[in-house]
N, CA, C and O atoms as a CHARMM CRD file, in Angstrom:
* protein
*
  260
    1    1 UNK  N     16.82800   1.44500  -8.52700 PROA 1      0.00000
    2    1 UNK  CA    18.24800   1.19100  -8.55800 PROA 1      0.00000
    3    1 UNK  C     18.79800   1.31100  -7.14100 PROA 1      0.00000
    4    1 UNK  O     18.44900   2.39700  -6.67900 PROA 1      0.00000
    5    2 UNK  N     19.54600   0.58600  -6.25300 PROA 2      0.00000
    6    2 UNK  CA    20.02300   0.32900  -5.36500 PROA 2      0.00000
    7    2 UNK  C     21.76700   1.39800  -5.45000 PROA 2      0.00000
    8    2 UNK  O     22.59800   1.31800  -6.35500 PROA 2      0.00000
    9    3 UNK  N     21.82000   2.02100  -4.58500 PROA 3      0.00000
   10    3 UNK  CA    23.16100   3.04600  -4.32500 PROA 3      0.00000
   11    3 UNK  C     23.96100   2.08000  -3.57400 PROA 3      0.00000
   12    3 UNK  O     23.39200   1.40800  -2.71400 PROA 3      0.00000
   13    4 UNK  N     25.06600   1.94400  -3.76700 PROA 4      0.00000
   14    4 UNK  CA    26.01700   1.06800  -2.96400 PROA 4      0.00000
   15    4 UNK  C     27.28600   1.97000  -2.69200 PROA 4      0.00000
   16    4 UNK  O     27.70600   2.97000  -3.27400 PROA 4      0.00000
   17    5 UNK  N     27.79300   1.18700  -1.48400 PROA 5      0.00000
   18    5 UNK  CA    29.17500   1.58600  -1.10200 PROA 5      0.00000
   19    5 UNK  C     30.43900   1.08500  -1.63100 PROA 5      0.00000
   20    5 UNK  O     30.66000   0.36400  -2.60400 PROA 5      0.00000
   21    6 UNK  N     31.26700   1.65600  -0.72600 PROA 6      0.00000
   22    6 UNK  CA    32.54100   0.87400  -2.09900 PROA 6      0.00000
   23    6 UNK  C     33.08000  -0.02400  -0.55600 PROA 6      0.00000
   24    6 UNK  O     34.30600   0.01100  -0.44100 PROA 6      0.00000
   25    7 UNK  N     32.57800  -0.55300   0.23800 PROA 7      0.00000
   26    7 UNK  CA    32.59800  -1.44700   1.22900 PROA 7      0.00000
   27    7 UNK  C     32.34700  -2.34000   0.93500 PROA 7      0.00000
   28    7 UNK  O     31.14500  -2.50500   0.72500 PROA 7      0.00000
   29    8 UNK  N     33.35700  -3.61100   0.70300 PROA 8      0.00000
   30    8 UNK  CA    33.18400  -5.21000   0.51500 PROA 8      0.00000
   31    8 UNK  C     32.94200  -5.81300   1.77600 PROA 8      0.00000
   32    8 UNK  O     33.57400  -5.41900   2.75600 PROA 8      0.00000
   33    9 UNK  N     32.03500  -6.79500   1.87800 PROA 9      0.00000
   34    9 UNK  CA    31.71800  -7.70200   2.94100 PROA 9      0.00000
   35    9 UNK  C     32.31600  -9.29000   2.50100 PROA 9      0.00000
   36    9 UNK  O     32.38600  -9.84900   1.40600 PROA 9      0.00000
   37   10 UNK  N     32.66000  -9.67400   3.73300 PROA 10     0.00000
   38   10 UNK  CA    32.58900 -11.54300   3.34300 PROA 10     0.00000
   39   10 UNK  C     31.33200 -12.07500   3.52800 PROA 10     0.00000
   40   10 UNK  O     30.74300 -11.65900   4.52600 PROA 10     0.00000
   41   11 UNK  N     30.56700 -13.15400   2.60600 PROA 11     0.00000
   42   11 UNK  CA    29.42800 -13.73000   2.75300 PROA 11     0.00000
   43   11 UNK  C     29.56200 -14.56400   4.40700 PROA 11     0.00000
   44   11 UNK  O     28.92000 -14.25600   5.41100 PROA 11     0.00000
   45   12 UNK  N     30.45300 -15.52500   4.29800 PROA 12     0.00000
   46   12 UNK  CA    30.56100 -16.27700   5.40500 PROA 12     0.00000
   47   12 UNK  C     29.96500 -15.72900   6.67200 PROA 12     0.00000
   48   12 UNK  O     30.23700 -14.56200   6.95600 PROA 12     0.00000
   49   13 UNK  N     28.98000 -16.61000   7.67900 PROA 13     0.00000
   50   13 UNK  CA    28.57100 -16.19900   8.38100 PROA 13     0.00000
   51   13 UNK  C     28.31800 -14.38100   9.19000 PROA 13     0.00000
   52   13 UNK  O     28.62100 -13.81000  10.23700 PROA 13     0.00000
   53   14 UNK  N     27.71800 -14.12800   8.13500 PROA 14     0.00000
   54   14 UNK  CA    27.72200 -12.30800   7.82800 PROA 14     0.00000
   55   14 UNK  C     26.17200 -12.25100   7.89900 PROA 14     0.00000
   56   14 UNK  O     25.42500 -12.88800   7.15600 PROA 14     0.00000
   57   15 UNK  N     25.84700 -11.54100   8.73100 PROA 15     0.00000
   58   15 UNK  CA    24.25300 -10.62600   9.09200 PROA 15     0.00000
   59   15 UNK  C     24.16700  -9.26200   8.53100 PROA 15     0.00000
   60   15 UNK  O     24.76400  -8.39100   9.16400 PROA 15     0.00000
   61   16 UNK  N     23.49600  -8.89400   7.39300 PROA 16     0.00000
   62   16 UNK  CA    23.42700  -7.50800   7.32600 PROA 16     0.00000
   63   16 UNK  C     22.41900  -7.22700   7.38100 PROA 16     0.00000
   64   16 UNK  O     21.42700  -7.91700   7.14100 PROA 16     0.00000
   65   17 UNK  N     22.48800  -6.09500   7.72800 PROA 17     0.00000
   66   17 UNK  CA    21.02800  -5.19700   8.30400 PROA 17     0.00000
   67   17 UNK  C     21.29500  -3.80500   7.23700 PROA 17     0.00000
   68   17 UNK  O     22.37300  -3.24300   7.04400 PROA 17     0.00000
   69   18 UNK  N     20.01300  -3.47600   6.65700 PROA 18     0.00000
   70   18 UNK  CA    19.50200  -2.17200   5.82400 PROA 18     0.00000
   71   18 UNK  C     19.41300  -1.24400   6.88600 PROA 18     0.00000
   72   18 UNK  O     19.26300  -1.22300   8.10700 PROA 18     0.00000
   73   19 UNK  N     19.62400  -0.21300   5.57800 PROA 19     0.00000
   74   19 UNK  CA    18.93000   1.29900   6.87600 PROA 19     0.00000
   75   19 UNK  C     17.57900   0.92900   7.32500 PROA 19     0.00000
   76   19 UNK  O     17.32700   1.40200   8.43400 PROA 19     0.00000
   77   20 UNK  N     16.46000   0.10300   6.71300 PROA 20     0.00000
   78   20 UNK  CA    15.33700   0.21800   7.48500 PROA 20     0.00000
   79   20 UNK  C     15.32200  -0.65300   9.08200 PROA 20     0.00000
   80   20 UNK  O     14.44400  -0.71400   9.94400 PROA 20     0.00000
   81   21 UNK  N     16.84900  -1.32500   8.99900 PROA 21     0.00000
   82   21 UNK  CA    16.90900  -2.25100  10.45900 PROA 21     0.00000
   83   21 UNK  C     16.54100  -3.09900   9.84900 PROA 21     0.00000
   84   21 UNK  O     16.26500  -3.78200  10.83500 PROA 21     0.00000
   85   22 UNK  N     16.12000  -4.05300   8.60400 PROA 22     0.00000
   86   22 UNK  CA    16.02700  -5.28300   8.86100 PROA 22     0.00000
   87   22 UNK  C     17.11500  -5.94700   7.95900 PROA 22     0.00000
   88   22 UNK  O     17.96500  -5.35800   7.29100 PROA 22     0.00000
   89   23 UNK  N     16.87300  -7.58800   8.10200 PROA 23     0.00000
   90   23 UNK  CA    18.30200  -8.10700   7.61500 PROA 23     0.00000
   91   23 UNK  C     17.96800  -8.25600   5.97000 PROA 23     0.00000
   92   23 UNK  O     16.95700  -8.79900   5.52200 PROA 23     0.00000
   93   24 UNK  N     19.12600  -7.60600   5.11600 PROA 24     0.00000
   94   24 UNK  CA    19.43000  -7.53000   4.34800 PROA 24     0.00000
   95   24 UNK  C     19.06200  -8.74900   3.57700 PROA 24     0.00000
   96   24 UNK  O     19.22900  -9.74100   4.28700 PROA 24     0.00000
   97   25 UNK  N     18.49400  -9.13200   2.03700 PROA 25     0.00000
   98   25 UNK  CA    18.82400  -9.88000   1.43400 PROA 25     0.00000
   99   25 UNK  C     19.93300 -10.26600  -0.17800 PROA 25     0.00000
  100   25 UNK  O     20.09900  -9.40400  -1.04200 PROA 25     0.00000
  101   26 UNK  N     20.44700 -11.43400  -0.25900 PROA 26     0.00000
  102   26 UNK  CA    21.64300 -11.50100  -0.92800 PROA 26     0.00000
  103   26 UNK  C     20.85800 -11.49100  -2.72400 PROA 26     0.00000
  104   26 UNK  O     20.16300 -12.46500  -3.01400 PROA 26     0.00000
  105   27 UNK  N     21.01700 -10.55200  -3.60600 PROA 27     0.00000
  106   27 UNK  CA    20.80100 -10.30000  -4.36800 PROA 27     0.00000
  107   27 UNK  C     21.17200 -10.60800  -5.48400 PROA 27     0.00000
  108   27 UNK  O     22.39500 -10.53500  -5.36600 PROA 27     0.00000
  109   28 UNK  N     20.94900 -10.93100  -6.58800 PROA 28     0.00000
  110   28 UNK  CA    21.84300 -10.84700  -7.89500 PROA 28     0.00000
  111   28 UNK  C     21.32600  -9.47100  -9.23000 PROA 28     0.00000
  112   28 UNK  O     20.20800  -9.08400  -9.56900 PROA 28     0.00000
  113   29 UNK  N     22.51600  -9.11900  -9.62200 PROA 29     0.00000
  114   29 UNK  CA    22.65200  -7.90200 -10.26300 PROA 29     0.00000
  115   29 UNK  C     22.14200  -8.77200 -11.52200 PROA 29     0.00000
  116   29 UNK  O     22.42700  -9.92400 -11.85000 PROA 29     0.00000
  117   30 UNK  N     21.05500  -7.55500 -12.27400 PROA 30     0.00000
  118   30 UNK  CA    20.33000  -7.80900 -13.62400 PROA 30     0.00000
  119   30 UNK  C     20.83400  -6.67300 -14.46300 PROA 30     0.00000
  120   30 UNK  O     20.09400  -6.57000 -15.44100 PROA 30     0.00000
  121   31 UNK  N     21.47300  -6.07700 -14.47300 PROA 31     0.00000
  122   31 UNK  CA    22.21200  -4.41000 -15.11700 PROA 31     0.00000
  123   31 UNK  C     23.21800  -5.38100 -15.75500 PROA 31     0.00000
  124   31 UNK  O     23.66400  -6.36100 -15.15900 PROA 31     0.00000
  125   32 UNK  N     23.67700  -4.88900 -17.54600 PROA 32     0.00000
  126   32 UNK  CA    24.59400  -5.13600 -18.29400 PROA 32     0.00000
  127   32 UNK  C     26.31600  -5.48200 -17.45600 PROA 32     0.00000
  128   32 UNK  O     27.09300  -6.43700 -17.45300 PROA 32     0.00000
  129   33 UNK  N     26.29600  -4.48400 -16.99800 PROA 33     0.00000
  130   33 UNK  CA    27.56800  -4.10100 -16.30500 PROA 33     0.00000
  131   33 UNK  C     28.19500  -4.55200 -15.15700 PROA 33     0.00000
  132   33 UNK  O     29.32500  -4.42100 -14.68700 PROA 33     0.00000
  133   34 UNK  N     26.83800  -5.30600 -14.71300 PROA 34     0.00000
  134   34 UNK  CA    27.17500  -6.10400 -13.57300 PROA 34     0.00000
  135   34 UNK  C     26.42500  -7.16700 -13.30800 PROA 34     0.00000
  136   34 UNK  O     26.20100  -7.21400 -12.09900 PROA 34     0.00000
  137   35 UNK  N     25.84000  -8.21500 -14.01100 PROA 35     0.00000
  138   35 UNK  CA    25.13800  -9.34300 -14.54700 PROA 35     0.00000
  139   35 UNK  C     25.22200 -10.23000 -14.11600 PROA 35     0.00000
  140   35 UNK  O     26.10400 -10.95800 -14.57100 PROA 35     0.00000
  141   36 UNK  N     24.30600 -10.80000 -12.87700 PROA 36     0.00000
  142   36 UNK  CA    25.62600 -11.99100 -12.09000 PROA 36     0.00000
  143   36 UNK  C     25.71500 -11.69000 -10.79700 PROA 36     0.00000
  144   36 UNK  O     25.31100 -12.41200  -9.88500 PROA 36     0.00000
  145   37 UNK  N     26.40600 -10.29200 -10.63900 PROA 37     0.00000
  146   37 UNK  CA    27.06600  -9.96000  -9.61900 PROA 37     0.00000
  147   37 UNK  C     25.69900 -10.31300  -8.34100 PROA 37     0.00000
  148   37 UNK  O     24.50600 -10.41000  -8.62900 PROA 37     0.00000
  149   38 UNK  N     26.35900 -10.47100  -6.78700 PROA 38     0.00000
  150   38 UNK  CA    25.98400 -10.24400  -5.50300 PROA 38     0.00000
  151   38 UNK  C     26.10900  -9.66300  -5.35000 PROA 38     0.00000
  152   38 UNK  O     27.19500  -9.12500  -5.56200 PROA 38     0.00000
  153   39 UNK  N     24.90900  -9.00500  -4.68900 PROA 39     0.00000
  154   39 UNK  CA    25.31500  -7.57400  -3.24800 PROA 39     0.00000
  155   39 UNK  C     23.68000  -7.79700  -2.53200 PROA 39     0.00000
  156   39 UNK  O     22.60900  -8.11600  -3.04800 PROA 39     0.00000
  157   40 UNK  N     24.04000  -7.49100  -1.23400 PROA 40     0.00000
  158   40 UNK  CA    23.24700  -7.40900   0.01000 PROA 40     0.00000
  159   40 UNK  C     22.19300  -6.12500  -0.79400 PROA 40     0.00000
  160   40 UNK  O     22.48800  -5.23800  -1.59500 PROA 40     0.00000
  161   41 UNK  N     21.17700  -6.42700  -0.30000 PROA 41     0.00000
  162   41 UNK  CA    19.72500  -5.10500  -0.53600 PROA 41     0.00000
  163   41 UNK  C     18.67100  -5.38700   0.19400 PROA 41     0.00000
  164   41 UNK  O     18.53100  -6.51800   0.66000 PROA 41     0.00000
  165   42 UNK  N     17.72800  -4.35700   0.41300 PROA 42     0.00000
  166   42 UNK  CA    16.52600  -4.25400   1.04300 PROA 42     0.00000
  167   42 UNK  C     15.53100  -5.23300   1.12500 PROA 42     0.00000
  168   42 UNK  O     14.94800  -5.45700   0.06500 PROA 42     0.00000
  169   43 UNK  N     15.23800  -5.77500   1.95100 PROA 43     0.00000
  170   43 UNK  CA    13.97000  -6.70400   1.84600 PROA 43     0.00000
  171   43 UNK  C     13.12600  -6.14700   1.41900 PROA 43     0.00000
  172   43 UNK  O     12.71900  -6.77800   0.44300 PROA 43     0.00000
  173   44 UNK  N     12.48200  -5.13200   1.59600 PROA 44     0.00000
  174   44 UNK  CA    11.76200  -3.96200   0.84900 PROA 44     0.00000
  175   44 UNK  C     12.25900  -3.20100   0.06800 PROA 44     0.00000
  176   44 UNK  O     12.02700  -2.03500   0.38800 PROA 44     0.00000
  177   45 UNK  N     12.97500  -3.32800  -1.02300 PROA 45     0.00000
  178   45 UNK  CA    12.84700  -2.22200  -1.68800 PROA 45     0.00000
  179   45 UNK  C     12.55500  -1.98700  -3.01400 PROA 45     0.00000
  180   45 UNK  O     13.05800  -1.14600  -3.76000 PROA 45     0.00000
  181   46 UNK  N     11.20400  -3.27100  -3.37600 PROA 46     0.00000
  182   46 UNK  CA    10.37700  -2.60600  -4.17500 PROA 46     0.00000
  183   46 UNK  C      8.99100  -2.10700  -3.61300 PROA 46     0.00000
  184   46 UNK  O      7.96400  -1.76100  -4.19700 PROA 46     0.00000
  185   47 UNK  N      9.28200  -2.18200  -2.42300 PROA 47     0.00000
  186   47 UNK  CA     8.09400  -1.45300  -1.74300 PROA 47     0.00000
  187   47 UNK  C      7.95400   0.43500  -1.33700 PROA 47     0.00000
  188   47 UNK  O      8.53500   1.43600  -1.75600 PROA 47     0.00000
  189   48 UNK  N      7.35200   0.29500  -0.77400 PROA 48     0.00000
  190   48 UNK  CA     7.25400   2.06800  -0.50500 PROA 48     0.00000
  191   48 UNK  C      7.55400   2.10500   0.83100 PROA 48     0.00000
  192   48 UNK  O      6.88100   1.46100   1.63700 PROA 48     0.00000
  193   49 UNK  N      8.54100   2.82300   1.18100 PROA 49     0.00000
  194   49 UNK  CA     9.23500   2.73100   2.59300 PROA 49     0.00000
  195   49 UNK  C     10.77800   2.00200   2.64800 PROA 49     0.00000
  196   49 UNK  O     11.66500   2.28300   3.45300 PROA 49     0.00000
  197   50 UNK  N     10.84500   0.88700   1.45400 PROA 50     0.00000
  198   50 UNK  CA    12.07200   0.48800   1.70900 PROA 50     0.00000
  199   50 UNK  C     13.12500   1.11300   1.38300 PROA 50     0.00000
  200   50 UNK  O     12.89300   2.07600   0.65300 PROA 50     0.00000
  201   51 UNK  N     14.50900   0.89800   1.71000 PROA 51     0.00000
  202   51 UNK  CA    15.38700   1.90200   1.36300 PROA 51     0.00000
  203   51 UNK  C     16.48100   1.50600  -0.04000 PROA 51     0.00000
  204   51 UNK  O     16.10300   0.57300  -0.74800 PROA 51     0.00000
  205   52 UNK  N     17.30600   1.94700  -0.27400 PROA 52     0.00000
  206   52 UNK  CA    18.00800   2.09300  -1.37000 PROA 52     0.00000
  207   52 UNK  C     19.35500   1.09200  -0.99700 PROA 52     0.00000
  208   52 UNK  O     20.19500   0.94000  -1.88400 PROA 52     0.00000
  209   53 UNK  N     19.51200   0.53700   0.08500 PROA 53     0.00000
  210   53 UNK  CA    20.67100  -0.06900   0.23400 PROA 53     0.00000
  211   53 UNK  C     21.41900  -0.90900  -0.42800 PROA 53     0.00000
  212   53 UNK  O     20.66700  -1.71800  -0.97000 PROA 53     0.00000
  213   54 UNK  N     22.48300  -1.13000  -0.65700 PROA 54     0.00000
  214   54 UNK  CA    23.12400  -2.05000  -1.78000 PROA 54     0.00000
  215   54 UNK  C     24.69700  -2.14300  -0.97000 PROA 54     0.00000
  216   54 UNK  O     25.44400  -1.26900  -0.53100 PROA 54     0.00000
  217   55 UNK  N     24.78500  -3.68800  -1.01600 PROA 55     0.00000
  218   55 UNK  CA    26.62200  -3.18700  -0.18400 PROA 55     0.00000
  219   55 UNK  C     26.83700  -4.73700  -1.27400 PROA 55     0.00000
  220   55 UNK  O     25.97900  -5.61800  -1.22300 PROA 55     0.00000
  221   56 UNK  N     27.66900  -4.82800  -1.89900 PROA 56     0.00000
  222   56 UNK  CA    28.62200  -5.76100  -2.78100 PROA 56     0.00000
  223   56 UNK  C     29.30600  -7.13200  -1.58900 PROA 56     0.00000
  224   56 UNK  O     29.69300  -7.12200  -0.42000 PROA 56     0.00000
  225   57 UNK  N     29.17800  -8.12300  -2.59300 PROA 57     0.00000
  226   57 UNK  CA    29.67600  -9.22300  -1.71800 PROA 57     0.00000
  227   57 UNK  C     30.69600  -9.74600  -2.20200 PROA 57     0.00000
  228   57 UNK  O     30.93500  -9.98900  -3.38500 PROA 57     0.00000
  229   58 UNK  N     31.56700 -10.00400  -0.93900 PROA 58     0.00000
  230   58 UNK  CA    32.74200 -10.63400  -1.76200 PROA 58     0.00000
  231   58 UNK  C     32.92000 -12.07700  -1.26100 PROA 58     0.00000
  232   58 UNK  O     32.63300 -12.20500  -0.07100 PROA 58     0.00000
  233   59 UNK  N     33.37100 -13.31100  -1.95600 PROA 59     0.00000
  234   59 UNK  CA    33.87800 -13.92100  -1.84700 PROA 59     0.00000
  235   59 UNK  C     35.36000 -14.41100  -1.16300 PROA 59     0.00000
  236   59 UNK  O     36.25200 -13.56500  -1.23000 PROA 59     0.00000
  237   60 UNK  N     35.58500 -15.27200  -0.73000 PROA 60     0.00000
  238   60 UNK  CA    37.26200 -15.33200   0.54400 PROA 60     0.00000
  239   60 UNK  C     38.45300 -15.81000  -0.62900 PROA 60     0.00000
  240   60 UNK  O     38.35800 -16.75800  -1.40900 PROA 60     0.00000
  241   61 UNK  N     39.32700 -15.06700  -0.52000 PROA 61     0.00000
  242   61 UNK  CA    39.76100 -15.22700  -2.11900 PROA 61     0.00000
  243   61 UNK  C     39.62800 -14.83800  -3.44500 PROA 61     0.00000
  244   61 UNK  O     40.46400 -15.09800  -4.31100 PROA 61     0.00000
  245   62 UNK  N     38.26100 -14.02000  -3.68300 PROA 62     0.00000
  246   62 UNK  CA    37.91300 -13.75000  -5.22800 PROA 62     0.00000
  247   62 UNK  C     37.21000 -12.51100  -4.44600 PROA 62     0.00000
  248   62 UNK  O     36.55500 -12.58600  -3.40700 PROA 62     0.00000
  249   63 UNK  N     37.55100 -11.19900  -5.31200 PROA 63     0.00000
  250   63 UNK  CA    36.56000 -10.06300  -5.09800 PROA 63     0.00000
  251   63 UNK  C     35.61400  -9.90200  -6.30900 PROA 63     0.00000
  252   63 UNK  O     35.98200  -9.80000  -7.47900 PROA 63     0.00000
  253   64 UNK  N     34.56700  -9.89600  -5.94000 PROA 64     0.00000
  254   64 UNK  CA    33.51100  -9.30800  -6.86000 PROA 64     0.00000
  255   64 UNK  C     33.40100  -7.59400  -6.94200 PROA 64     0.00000
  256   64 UNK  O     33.14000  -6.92500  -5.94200 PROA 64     0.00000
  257   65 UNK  N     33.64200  -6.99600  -8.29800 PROA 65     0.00000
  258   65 UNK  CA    33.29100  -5.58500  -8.24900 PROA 65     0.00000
  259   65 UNK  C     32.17000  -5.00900  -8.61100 PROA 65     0.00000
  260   65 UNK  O     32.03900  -3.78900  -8.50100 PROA 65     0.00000
């Protein structure tokens, strides 16, 4: 399970980087509660070493929660 912040990003030309330093990839949520949803996560993190990162994406105009 990925821990997230309550920090919205805009997708638009946006680089994110994980705690492990590398660039983040754009995800889709498989959990009841949030089904659908985007958020930035670990290139690794079903690996061993990757980290837990999760930051929510928002759209310009529409917030995703």
């Amino acid at each position: 399970m990925f821990s997230s912040t309550n920090r919205k990003l805009s997708v638009q030309r946006s680089v994110v980087y994980c705690h492990c330093r590398l660039r983040a990839l754009v995800c889709n949520a498989n959990t009841p509660k949030n089904k659908g949803r985007q958020f930035f996560g670990c290139s690794k993190f079903k690996e061993i070493g990757g980290c837990e990162f999760g930051l929510k994406v928002t759209m310009r105009g529409r917030t995703q929660l």
